[in-house]
C-alpha positions in Angstrom: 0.0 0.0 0.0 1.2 3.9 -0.9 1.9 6.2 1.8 -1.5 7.9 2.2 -1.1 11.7 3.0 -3.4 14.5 3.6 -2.8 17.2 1.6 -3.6 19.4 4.5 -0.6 17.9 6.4 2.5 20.0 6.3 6.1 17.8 5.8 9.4 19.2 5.7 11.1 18.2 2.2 14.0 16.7 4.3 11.8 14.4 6.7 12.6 11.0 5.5 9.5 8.9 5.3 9.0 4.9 4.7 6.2 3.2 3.2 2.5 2.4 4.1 2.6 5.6 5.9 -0.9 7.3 6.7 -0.8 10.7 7.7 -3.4 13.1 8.9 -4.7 16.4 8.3 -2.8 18.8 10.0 -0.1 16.8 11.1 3.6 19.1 11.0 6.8 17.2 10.7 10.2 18.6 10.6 13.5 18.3 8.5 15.3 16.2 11.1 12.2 13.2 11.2 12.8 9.8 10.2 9.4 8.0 10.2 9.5 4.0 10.0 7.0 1.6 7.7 3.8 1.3 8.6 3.6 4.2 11.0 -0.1 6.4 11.2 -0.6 9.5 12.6 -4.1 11.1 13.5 -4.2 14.5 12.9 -2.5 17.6 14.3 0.0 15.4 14.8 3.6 17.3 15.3 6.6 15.6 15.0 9.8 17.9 15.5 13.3 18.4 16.0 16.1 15.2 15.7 13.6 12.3 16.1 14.0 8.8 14.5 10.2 6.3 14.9 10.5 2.6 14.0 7.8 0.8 12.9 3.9 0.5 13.8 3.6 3.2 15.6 0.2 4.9 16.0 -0.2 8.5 17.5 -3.5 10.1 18.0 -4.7 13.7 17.7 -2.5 15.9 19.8 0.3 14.0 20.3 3.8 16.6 20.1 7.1 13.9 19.6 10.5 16.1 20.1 9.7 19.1 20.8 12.9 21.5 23.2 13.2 19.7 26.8 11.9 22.0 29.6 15.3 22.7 30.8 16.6 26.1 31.4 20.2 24.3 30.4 19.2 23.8 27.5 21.7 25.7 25.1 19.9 24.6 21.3 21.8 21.4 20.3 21.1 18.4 18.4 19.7 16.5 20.6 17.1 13.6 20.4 14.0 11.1 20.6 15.0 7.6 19.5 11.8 5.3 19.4 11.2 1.4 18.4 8.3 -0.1 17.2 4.6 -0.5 18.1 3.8 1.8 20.1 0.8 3.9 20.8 0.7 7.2 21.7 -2.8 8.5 22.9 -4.7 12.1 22.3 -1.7 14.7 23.9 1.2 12.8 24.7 4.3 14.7 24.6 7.7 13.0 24.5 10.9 16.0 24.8 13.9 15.6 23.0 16.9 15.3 25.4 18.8 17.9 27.0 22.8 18.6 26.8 23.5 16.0 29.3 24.3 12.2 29.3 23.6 11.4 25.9 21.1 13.4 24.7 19.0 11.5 23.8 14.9 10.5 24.6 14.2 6.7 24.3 11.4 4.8 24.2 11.4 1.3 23.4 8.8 -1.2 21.8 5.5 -2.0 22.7 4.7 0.7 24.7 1.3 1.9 25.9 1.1 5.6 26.5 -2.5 6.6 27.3 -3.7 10.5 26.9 -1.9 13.6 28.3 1.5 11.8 29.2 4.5 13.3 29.4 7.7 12.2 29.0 10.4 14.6 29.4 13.9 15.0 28.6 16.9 11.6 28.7 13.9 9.8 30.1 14.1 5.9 28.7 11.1 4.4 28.6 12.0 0.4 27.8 9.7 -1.9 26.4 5.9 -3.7 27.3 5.5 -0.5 30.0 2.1 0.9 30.3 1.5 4.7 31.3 -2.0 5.6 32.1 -3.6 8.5 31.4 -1.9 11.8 32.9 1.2 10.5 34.1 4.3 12.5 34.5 7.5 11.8 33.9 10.5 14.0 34.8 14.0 14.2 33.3 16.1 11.3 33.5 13.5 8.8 34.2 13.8 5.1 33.8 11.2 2.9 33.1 12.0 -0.7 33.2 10.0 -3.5 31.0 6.8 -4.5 31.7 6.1 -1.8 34.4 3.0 -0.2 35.1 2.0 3.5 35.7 -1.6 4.5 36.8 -3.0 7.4 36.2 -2.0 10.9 37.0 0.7 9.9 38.7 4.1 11.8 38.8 7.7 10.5 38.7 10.3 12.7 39.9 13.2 12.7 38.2 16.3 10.5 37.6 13.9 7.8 39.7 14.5 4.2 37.8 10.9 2.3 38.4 12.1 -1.3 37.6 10.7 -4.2 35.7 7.4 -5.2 36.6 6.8 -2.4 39.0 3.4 -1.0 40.0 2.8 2.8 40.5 -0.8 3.7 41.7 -2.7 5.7 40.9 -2.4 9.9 41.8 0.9 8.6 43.3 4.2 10.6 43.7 7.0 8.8 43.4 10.9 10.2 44.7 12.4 6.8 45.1 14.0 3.6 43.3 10.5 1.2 42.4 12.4 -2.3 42.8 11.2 -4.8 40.4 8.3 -6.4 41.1 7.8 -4.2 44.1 4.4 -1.4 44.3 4.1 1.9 45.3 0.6 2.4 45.6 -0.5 5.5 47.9 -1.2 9.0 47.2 0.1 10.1 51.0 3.0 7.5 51.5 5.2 7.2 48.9 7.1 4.6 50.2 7.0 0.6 48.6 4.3 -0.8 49.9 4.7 -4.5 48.3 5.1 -6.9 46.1 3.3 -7.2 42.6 2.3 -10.5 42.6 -0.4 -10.0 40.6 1.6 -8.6 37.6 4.3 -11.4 38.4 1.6 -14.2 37.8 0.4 -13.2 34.8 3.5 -13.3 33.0 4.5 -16.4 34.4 6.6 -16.0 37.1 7.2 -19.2 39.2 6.3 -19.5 43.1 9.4 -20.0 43.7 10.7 -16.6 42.2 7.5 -14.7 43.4 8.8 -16.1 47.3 12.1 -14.7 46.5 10.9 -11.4 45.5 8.9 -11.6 49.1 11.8 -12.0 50.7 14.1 -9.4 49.1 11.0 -7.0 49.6 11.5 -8.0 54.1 15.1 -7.7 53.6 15.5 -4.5 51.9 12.0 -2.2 53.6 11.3 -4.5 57.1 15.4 -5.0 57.8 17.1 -2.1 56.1 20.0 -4.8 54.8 22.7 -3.5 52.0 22.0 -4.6 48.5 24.9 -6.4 48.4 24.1 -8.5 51.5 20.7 -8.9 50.1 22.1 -10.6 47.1 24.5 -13.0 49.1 21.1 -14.3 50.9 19.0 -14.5 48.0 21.6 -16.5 46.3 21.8 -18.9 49.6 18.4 -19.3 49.9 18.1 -20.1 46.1 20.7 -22.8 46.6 22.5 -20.7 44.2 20.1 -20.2 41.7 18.6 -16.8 41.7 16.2 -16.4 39.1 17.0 -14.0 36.5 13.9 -11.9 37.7 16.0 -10.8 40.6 19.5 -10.2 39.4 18.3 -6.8 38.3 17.8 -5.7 42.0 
């Protein structure tokens, strides 16, 4: 199938474009764009600055990819948005390039599920199978680990790291580490309040792991022990077979 464009859609000569494309009335996209097969956007769609898309992606009306990070250090450079494949970006999402620090650079991942009025600001990395509901906030520097959840007008503060298969709550605030596996799920406390063992079951997670993520949640929020003496005892109690679920604590 041809790229289907609207001729009311405004694209930059230079924006490189691949094939079965549908675009939009409205929709703006800059020199600096590089928009994978297969990709669709709504319209008023704007797509700006350095920003490479993979494949599959689908943004609805509003949505604003690469636009300047909110950062007062910001001094104009080529910075970017990097993202994979298969994502969906709902009515106003807004991803920031990066800023002129680490790398530069915005990522997000494949499969992602960004719901309406998310923001994702700048050097956040967003990795893959994450859902954010609607209206949460992300600051700079953000990580957001596989399979992790985000409910809905929640905020992130930044350079927090919410881990794989972590549970946010919803209108929750988070300025701390999310484990993986582990919840923060109050409004007032925004402290880890347990394990997601629901979200651990239904991708499969043995008992067996699921106990060991129990017990690295005691020894790390009841007993206050090191990481590294966390790991030792995980490992013992494993017979020395810690399940690759928790080598990323």
């Amino acid at each position: 199938m041809a790229n289907r464009i609207s001729p009311l859609a405004h694209i930059d000569p230079q924006a490189q474009l691949g094939d079965e494309i549908e675009i939009g009335p409205f929709c703006v996209i800059g020199p600096h764009v590089v928009l994978g097969d297969g990709c669709k956007l709504d319209n008023n769609v704007t797509l700006s600055g350095h920003t490479t898309i993979g494949e599959r992606n689908h943004f609805f009306p509003g949505a604003v990819i690469g636009a300047e990070p909110q950062d007062f250090c910001y001094a104009g450079g080529p910075t970017k948005v990097e993202i994979g494949d298969d994502n969906l970006f709902r009515e106003g999402v807004t991803v920031n390039r990066g800023a002129d620090k680490e790398d530069g650079i915005t990522r997000i991942g494949h499969r992602n599920f960004l719901m309406s009025n998310c923001h994702v600001a700048h050097n956040c990395h967003v990795f893959n199978n994450t859902i954010l509901t609607n209206g949460v906030l992300l600051g700079g520097h953000v990580h957001v680990h596989d399979y992790a959840i985000v409910s809905g007008n929640s905020a992130v503060h930044h350079f927090c790291t919410l881990g794989t298969g972590s549970f946010v709550g919803g209108m929750c605030r988070v300025v701390q580490d999310v484990p993986p596996y582990m919840m923060s799920v109050s409004a007032d406390d925004p402290t880890i309040a347990t394990i997601n063992v629901v979200g651990m079951r239904r991708r499969g997670i043995s008992e067996s792991a699921i106990a060991l993520v129990r017990q690295a949640f005691k020894l790390i929020y009841r007993e206050h022990k090191k990481i590294a003496e966390i790991r030792s005892l995980l490992i013992e109690k494993a017979d020395g077979a810690v399940p690759i679920e928790l080598m990323t604590l």
